[in-house]
Each structure stands twice: as structure tokens, then as C-alpha cells.
TORSE-817601 format. One record per residue: residue number from 1; y negated, x, z of N, C-alpha, C in turn; residue in one letter. Coordinates in Angstrom, 3 decimals. Layout:
N
<r seq="NUM" n_yy="Y" n_xx="X" n_zz="Z" ca_yy="Y" ca_xx="X" ca_zz="Z" c_yy="Y" c_xx="X" c_zz="Z" type="A"/>
...
***
This chain:
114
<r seq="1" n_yy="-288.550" n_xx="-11.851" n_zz="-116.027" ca_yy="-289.013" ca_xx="-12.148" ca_zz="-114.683" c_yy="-287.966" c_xx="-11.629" c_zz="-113.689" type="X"/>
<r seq="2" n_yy="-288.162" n_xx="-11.084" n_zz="-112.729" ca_yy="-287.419" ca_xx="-10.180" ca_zz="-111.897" c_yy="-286.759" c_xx="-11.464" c_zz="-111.107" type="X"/>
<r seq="3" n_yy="-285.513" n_xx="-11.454" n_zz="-110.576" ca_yy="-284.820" ca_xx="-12.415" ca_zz="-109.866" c_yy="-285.400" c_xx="-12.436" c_zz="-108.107" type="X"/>
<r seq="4" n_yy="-285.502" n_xx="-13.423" n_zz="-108.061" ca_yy="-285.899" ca_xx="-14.030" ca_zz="-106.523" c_yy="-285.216" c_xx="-13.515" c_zz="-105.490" type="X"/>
<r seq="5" n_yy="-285.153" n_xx="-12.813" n_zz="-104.399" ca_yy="-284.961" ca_xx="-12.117" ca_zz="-103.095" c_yy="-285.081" c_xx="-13.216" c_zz="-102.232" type="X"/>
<r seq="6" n_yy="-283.597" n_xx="-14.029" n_zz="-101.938" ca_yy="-283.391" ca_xx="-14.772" ca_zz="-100.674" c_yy="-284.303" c_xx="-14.342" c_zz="-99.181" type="X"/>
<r seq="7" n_yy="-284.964" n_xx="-14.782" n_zz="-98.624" ca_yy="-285.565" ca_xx="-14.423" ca_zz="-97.425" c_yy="-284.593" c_xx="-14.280" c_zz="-96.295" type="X"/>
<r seq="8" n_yy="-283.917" n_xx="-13.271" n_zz="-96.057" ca_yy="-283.594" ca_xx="-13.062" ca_zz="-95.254" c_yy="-283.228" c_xx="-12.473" c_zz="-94.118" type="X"/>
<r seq="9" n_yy="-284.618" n_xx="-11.904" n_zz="-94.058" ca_yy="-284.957" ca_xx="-11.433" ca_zz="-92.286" c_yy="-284.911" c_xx="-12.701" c_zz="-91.713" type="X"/>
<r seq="10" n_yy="-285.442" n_xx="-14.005" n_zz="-91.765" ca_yy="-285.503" ca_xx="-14.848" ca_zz="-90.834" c_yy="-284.355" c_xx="-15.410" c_zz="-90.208" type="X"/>
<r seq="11" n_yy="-283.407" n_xx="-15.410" n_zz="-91.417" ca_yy="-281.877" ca_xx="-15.489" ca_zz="-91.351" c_yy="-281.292" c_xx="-14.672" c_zz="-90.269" type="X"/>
<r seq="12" n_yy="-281.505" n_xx="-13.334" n_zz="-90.796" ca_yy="-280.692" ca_xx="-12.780" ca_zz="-89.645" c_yy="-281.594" c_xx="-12.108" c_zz="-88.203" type="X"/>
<r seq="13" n_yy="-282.895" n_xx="-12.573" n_zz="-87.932" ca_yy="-283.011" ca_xx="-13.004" ca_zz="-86.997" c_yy="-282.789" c_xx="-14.021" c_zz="-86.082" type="X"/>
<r seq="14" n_yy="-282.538" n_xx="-14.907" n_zz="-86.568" ca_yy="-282.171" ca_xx="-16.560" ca_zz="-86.306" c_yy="-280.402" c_xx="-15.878" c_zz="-85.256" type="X"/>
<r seq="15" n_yy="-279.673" n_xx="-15.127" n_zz="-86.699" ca_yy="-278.211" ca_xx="-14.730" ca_zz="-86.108" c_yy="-278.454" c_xx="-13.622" c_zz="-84.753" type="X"/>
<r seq="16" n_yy="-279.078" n_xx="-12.946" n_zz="-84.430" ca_yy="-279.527" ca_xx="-12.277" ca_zz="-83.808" c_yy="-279.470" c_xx="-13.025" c_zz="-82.546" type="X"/>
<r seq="17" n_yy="-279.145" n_xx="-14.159" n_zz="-82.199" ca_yy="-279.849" ca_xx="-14.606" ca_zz="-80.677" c_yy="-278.136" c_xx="-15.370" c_zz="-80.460" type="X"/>
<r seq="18" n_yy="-277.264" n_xx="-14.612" n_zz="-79.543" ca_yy="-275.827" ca_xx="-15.491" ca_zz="-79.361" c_yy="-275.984" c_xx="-17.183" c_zz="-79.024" type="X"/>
<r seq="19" n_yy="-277.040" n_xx="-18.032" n_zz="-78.466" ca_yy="-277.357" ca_xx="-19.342" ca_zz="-78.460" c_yy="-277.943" c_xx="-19.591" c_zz="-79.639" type="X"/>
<r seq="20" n_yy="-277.934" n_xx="-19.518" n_zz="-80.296" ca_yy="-278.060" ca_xx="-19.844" ca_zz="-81.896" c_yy="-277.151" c_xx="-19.827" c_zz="-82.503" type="X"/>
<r seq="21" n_yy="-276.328" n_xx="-18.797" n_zz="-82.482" ca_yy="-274.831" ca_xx="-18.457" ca_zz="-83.212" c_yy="-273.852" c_xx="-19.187" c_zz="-82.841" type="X"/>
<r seq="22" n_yy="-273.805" n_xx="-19.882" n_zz="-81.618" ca_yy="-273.143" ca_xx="-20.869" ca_zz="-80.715" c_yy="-273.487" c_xx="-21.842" c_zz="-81.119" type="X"/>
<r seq="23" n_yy="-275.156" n_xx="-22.446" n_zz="-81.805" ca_yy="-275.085" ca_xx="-23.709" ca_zz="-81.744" c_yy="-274.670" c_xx="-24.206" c_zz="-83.771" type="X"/>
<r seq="24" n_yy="-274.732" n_xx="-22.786" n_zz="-84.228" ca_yy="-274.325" ca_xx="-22.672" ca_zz="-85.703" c_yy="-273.201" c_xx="-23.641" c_zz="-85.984" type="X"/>
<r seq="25" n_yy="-271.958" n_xx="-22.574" n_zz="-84.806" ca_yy="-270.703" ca_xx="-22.482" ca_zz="-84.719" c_yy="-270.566" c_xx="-24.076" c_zz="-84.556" type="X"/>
<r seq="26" n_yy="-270.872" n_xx="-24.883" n_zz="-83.401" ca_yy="-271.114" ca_xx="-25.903" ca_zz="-83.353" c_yy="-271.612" c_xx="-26.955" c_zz="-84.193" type="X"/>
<r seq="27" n_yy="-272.377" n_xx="-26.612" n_zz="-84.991" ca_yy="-272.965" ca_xx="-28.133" ca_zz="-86.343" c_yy="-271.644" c_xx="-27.038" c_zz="-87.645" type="X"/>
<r seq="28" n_yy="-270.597" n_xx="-26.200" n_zz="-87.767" ca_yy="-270.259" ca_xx="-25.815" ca_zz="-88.752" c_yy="-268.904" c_xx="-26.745" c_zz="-88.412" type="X"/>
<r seq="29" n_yy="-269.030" n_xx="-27.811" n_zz="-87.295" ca_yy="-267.879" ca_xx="-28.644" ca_zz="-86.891" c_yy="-268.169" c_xx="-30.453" c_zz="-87.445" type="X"/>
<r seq="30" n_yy="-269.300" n_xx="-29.883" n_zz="-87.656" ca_yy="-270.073" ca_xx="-31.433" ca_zz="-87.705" c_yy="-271.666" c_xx="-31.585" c_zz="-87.472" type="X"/>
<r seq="31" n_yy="-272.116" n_xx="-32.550" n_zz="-88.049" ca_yy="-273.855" ca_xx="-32.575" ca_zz="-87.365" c_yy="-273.674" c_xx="-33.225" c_zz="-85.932" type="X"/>
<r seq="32" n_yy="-274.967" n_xx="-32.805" n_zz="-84.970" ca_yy="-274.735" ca_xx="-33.369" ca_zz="-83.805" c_yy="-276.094" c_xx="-33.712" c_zz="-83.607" type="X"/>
<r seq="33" n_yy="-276.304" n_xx="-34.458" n_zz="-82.376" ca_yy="-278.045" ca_xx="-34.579" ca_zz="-81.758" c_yy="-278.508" c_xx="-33.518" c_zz="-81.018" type="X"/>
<r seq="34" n_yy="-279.414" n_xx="-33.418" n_zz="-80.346" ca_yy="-280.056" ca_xx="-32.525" ca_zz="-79.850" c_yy="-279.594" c_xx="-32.212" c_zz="-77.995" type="X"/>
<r seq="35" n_yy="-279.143" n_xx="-33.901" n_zz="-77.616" ca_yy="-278.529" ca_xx="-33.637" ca_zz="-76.496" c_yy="-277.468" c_xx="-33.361" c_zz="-76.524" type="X"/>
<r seq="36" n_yy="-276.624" n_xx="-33.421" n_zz="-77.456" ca_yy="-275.186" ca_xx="-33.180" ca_zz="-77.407" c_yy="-275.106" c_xx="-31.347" c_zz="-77.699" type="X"/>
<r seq="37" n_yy="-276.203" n_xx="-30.815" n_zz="-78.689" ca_yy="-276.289" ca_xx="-29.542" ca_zz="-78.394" c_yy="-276.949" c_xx="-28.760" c_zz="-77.243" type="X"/>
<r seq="38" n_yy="-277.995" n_xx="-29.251" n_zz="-76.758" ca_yy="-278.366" ca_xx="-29.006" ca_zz="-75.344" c_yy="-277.010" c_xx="-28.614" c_zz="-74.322" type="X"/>
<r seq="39" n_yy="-276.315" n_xx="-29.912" n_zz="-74.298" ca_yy="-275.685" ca_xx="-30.110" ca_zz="-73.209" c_yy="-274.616" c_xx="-28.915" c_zz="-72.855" type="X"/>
<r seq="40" n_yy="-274.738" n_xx="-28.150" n_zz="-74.038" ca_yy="-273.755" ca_xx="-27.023" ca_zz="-74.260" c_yy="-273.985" c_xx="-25.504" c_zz="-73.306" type="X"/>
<r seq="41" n_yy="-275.956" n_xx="-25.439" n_zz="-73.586" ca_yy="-276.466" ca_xx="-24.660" ca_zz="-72.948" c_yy="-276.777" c_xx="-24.600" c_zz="-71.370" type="X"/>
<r seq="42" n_yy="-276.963" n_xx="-23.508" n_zz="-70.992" ca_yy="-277.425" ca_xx="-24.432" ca_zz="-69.198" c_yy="-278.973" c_xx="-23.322" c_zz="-69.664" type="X"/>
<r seq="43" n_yy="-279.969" n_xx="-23.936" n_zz="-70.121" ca_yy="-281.149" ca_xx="-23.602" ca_zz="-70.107" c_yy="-282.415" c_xx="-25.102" c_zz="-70.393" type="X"/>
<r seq="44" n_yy="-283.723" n_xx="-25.222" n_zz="-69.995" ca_yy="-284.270" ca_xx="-25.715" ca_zz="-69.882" c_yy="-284.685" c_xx="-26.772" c_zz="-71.538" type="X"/>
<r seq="45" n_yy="-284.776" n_xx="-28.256" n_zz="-71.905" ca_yy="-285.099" ca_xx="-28.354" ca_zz="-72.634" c_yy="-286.072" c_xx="-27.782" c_zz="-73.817" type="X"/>
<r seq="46" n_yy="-287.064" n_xx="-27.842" n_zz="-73.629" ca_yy="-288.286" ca_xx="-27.249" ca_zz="-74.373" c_yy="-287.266" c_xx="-25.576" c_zz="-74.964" type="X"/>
<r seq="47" n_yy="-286.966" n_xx="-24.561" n_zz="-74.093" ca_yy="-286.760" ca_xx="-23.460" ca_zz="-74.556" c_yy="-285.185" c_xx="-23.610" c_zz="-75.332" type="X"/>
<r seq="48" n_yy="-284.392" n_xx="-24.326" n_zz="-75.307" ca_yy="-283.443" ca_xx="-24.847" ca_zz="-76.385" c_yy="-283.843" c_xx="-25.719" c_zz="-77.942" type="X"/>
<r seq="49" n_yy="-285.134" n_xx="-26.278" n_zz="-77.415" ca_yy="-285.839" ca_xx="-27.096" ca_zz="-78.717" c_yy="-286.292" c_xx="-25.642" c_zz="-79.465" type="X"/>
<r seq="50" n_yy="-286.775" n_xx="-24.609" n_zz="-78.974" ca_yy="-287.305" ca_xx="-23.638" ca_zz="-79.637" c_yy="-286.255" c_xx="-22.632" c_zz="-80.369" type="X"/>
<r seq="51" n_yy="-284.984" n_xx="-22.835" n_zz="-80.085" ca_yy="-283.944" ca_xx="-22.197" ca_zz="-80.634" c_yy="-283.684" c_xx="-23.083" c_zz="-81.872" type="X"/>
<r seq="52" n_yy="-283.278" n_xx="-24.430" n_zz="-81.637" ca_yy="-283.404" ca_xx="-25.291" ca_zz="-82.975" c_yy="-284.470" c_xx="-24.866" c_zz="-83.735" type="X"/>
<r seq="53" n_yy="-285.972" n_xx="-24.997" n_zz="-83.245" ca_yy="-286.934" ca_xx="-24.706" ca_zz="-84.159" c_yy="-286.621" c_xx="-23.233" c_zz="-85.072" type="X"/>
<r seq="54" n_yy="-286.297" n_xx="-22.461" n_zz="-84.416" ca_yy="-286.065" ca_xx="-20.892" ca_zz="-85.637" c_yy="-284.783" c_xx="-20.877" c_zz="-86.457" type="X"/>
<r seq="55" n_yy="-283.879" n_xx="-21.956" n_zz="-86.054" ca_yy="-282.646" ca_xx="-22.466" ca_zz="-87.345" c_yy="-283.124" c_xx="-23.104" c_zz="-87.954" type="X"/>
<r seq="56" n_yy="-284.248" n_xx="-23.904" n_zz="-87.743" ca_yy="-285.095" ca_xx="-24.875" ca_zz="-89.026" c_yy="-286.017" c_xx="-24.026" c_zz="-89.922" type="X"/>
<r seq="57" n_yy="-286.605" n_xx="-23.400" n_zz="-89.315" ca_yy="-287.558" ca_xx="-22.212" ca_zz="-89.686" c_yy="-287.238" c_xx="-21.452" c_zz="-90.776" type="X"/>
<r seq="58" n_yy="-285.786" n_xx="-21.074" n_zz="-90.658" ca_yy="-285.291" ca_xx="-20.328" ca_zz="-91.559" c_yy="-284.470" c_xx="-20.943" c_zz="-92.591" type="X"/>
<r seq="59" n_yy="-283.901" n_xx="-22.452" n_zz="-92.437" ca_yy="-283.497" ca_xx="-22.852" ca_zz="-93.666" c_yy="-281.332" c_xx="-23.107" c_zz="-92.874" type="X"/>
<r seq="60" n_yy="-281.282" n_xx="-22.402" n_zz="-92.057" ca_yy="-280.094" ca_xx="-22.724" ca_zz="-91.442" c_yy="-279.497" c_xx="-24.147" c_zz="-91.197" type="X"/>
<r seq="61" n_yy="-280.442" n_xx="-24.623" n_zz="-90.367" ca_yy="-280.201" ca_xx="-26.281" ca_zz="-90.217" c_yy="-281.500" c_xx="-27.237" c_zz="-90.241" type="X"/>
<r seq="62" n_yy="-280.829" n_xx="-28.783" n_zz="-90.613" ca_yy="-281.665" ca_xx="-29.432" ca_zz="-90.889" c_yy="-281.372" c_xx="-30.553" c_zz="-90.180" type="X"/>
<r seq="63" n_yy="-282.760" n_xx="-31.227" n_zz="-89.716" ca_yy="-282.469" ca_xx="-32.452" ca_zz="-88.928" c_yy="-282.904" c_xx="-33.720" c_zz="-89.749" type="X"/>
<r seq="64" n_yy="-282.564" n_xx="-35.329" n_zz="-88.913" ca_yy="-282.937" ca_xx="-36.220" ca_zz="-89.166" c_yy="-283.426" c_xx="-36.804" c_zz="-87.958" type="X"/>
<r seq="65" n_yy="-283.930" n_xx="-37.733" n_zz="-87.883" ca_yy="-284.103" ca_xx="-38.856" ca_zz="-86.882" c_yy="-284.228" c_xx="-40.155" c_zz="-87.406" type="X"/>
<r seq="66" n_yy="-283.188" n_xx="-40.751" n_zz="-86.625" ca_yy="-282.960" ca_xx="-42.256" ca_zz="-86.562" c_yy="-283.208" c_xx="-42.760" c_zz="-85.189" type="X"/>
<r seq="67" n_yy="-284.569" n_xx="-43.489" n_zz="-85.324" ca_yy="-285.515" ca_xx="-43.478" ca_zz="-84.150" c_yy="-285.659" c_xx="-42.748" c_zz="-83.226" type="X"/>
<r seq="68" n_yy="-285.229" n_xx="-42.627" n_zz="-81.908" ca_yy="-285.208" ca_xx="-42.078" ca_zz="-80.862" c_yy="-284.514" c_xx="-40.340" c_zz="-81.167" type="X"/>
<r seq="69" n_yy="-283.579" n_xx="-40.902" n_zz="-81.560" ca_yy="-282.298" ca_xx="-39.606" ca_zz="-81.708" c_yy="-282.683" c_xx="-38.608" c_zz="-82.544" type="X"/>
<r seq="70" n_yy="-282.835" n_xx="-37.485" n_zz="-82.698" ca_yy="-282.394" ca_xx="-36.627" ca_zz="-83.716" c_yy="-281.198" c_xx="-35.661" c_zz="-84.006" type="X"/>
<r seq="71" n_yy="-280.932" n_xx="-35.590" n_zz="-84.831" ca_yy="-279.550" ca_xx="-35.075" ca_zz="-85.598" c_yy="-279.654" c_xx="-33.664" c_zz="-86.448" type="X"/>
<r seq="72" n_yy="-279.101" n_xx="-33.063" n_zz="-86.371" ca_yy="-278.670" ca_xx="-31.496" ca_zz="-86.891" c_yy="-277.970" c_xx="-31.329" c_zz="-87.448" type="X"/>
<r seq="73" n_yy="-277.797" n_xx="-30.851" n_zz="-88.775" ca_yy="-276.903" ca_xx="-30.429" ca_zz="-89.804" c_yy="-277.024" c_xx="-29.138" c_zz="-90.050" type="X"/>
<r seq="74" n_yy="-275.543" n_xx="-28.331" n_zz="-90.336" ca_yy="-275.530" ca_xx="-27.232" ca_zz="-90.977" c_yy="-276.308" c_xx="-27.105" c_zz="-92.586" type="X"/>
<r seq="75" n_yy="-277.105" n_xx="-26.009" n_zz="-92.648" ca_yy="-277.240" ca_xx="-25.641" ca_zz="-94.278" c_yy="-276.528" c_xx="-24.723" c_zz="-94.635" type="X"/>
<r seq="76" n_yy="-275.717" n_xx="-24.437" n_zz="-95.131" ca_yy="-274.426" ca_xx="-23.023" ca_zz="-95.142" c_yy="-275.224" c_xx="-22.437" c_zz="-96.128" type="X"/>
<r seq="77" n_yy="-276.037" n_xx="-22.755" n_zz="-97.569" ca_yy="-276.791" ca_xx="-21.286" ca_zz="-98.196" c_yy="-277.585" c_xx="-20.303" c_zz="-97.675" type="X"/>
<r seq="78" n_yy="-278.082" n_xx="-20.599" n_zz="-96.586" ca_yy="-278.645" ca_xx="-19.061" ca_zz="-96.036" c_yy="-277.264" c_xx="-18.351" c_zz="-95.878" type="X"/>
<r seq="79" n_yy="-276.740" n_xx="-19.222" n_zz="-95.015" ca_yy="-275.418" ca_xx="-18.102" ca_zz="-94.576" c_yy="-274.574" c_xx="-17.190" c_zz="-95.916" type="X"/>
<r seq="80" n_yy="-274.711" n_xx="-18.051" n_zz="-96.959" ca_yy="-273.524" ca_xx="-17.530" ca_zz="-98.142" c_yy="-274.786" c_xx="-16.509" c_zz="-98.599" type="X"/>
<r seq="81" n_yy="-276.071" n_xx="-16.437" n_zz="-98.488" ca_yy="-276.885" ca_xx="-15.753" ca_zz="-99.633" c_yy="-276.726" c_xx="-14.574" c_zz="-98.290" type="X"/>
<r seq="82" n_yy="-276.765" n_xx="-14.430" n_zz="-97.150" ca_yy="-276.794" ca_xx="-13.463" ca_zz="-96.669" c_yy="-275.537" c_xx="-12.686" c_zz="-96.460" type="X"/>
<r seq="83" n_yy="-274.047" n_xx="-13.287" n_zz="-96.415" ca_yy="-273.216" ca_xx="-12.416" ca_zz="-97.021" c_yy="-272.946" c_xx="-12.042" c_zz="-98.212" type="X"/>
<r seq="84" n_yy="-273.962" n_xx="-13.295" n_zz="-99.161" ca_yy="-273.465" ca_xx="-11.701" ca_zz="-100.282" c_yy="-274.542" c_xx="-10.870" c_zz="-100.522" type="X"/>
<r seq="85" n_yy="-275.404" n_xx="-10.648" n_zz="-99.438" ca_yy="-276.005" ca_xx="-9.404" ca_zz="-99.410" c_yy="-275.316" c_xx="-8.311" c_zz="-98.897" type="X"/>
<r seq="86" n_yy="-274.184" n_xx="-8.819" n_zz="-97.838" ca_yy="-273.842" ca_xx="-7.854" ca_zz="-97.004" c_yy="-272.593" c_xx="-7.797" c_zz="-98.009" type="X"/>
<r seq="87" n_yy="-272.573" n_xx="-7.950" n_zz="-98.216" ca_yy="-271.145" ca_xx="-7.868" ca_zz="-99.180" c_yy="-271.356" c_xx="-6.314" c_zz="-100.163" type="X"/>
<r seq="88" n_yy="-272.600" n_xx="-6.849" n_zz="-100.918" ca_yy="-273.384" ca_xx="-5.831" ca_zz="-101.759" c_yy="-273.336" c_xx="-4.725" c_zz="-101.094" type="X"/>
<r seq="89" n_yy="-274.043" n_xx="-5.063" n_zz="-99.595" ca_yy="-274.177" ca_xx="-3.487" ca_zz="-99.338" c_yy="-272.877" c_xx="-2.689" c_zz="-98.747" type="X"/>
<r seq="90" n_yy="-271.556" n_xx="-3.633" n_zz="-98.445" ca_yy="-270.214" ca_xx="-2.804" ca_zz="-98.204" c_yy="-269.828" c_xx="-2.079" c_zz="-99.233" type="X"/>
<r seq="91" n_yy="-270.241" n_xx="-3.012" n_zz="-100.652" ca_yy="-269.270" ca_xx="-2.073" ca_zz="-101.978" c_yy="-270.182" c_xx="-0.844" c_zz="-101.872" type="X"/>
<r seq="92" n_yy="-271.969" n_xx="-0.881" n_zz="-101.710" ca_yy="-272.273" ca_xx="0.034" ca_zz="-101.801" c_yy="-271.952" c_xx="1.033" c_zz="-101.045" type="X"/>
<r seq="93" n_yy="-271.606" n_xx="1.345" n_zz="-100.291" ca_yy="-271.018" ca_xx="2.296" ca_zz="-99.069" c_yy="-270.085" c_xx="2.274" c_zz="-99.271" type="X"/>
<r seq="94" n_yy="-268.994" n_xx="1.161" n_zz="-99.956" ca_yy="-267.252" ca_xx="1.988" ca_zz="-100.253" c_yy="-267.461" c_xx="2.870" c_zz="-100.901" type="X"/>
<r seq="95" n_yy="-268.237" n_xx="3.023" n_zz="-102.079" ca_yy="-268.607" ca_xx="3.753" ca_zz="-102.991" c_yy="-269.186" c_xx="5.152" c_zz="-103.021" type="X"/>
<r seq="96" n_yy="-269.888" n_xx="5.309" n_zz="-101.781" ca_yy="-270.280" ca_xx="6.377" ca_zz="-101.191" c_yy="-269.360" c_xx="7.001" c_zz="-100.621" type="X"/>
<r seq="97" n_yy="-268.937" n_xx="6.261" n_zz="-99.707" ca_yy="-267.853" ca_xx="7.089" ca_zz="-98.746" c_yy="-266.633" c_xx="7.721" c_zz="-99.735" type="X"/>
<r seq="98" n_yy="-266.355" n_xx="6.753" n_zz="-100.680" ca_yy="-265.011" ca_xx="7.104" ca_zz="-101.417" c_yy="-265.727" c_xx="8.164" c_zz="-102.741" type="X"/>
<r seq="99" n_yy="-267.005" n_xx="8.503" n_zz="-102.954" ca_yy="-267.421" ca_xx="9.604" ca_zz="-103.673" c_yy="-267.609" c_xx="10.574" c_zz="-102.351" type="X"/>
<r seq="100" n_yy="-267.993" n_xx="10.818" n_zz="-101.673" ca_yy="-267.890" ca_xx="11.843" ca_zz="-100.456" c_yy="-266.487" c_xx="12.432" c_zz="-100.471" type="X"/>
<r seq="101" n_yy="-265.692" n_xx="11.050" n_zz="-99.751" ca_yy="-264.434" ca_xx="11.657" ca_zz="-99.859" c_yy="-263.915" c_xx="12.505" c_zz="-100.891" type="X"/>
<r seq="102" n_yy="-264.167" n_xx="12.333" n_zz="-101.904" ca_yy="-263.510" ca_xx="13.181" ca_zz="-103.161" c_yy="-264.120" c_xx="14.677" c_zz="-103.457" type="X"/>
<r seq="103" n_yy="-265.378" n_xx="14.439" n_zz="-103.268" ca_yy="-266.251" ca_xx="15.633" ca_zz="-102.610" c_yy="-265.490" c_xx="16.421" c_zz="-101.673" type="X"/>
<r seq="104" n_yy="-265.178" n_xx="16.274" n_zz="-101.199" ca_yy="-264.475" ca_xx="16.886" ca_zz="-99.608" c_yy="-263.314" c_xx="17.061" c_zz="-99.634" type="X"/>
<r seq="105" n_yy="-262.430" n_xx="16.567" n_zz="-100.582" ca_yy="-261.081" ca_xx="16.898" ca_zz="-101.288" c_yy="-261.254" c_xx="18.035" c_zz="-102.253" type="X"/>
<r seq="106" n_yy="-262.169" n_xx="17.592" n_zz="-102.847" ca_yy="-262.357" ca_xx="19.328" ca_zz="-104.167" c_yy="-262.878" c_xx="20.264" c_zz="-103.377" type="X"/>
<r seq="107" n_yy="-263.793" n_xx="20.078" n_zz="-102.211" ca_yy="-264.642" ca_xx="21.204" ca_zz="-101.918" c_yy="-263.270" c_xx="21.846" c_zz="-101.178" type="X"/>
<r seq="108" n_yy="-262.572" n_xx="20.928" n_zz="-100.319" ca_yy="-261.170" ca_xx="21.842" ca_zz="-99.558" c_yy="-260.250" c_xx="22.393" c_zz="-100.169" type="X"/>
<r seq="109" n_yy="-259.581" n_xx="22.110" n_zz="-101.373" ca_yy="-259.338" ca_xx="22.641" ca_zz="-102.929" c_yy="-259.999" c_xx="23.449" c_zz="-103.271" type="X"/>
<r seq="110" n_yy="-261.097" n_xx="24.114" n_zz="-103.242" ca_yy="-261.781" ca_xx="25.289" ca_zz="-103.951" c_yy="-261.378" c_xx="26.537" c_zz="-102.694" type="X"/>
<r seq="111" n_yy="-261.362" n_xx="26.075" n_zz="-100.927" ca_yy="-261.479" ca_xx="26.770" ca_zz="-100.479" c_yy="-260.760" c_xx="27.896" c_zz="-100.388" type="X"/>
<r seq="112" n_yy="-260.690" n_xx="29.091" n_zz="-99.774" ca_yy="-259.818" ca_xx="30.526" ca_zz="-100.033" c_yy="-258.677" c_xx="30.311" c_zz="-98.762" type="X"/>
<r seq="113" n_yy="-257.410" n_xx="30.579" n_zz="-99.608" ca_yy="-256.158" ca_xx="30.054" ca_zz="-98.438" c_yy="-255.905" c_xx="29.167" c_zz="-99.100" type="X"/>
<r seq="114" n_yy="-256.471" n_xx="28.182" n_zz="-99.525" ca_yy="-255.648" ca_xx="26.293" ca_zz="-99.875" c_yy="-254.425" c_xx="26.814" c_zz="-100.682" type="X"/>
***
């Protein structure tokens, strides 16, 4: 059975928006409520609830509510499954670049004059 492919376009759309990445940065200090992350932004309720909503969406953070209040927690596995995608794709490109390079060392080595 072929191994499972983390979803993560939603992920790094989610990272894509700097008030999201701000409010990351923020629950990666601690969980908080919703006004205490609000209070951070200077934008309208409803369109800050909709920034929470696409960190939930994607698996980033997770809330609770204890009655009235709700609360936000970091999920750090999107974050770790999407660097070691990116991780993957640096070795893949060291790998390139450092076969190029060597390419480009022999090809200047063959040339007439060296």
C-alpha cells in the first residue's frame, strides 16, 4: 500500500497569510482565547474568526470551549510534516546543484587553455 501524502496545501496556505503566522507564533507560547488573540490584531471580529477558522481547517490549531470562552491550541504535526517535506526537497536540490557543480568543474577541465 503506497504511504499516505500529508495534506499540505492547506498547511501552507494557512502559512501564507502573515496574521496567521502571528497568531501561530503566538499559541507556539501557550494556548490562548479568542479575545486575547483578537486583541493582537486591529481588524474586525468576524474577519479574525475566519483566520482561526483556516488554522482549524487545516489541522494547525485546535480549540476548546469552556462555556462562554473559547481556547486555541497549537497542533505542531502539520508544521513538522511540512518541514520535512521541505527538508526533502532541500537535499533534493543540494544534490542537483552539487551534481551541476561537478558538471561545470569537468566541463571547465576539458576546456582548451585550462
Amino acid at each position: 500500500m503506497p504511504k499516505r501524502r500529508p495534506r499540505l496545501d492547506p498547511v501552507f496556505r494557512a502559512l501564507a497569510d502573515p496574521t496567521r503566522r502571528a497568531v501561530l507564533e503566538r499559541l507556539a507560547r501557550s494556548p490562548a482565547t479568542v479575545s486575547d488573540l483578537a486583541r493582537q490584531h486591529d481588524m474586525a471580529l468576524p474577519s479574525f474568526l475566519q483566520h482561526l477558522q483556516v488554522l482549524d481547517d487545516c489541522g494547525l490549531v485546535r480549540s476548546r470551549k469552556a462555556g462562554r470562552v473559547r481556547t486555541y491550541a497549537l497542533v505542531p504535526r502539520p508544521l513538522q510534516q511540512a518541514e520535512e517535506w521541505m527538508a526533502g526537497q532541500r537535499a533534493l536540490w543540494e544534490r542537483r546543484l552539487a551534481q551541476l557543480d561537478a558538471y561545470l568543474v569537468r566541463l571547465h577541465g576539458k576546456e582548451p587553455g585550462s
